[in-house]
N, C-alpha and C positions, 0 to 999 in steps of 0.2 A: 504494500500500500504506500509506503513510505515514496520510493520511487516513482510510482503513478503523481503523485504530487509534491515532488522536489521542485514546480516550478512555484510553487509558493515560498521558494526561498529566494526569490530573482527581486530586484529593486525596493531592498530593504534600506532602511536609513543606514548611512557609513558606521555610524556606532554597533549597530545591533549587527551586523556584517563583522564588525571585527570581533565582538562579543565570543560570536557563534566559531569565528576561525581559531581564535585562541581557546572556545571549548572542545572544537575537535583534534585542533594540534595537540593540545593537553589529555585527549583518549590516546592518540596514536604514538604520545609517548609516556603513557601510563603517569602521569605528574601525581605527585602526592599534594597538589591543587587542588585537585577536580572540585571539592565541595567549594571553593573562592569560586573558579571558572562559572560553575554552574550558576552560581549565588549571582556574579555579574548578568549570564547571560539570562537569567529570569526576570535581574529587574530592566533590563535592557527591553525583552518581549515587553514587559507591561508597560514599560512608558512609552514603549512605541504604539503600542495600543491606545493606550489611553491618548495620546495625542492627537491617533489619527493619520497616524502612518505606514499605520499596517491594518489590514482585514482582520475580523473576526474569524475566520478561513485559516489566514494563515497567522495569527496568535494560537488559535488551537493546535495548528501542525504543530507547529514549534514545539508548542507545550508538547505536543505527545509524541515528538519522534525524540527531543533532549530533553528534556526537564523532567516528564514519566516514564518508566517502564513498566507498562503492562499494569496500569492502574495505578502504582505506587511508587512516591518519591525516589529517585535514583540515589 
């Protein structure tokens, strides 16, 4: 599913773009970060949200391909 809608990750605000790169770089090298990373990139989703900078669509992606897994806090 995730991939059917990777295009909800395309013309995101430059913050929440870097948010998101510094949470994956920080998976793909196992950082003993992740809970900072993540913590950024959650309030990053929500002020983009709230602003108005991002969809409802794609706040929920977000939220549920990085912020949950499988229902519960990562």
């Amino acid at each position: 599913m995730a991939q059917e809608k990777a295009y909800l990750e395309k013309l995101l605000p430059k913050y929440l773009e870097q948010d998101l790169a510094a949470y994956k770089k920080g998976l793909a090298e196992n950082s003993p970060f992740l809970d900072c990373l993540i913590n950024e990139l959650q309030g990053s989703i929500n002020s983009a949200f709230v602003n108005g900078a991002i969809t409802e669509e794609q706040c929920d992606y977000l939220y549920t391909t990085y912020v949950y897994e499988e229902g519960s806090f990562q």
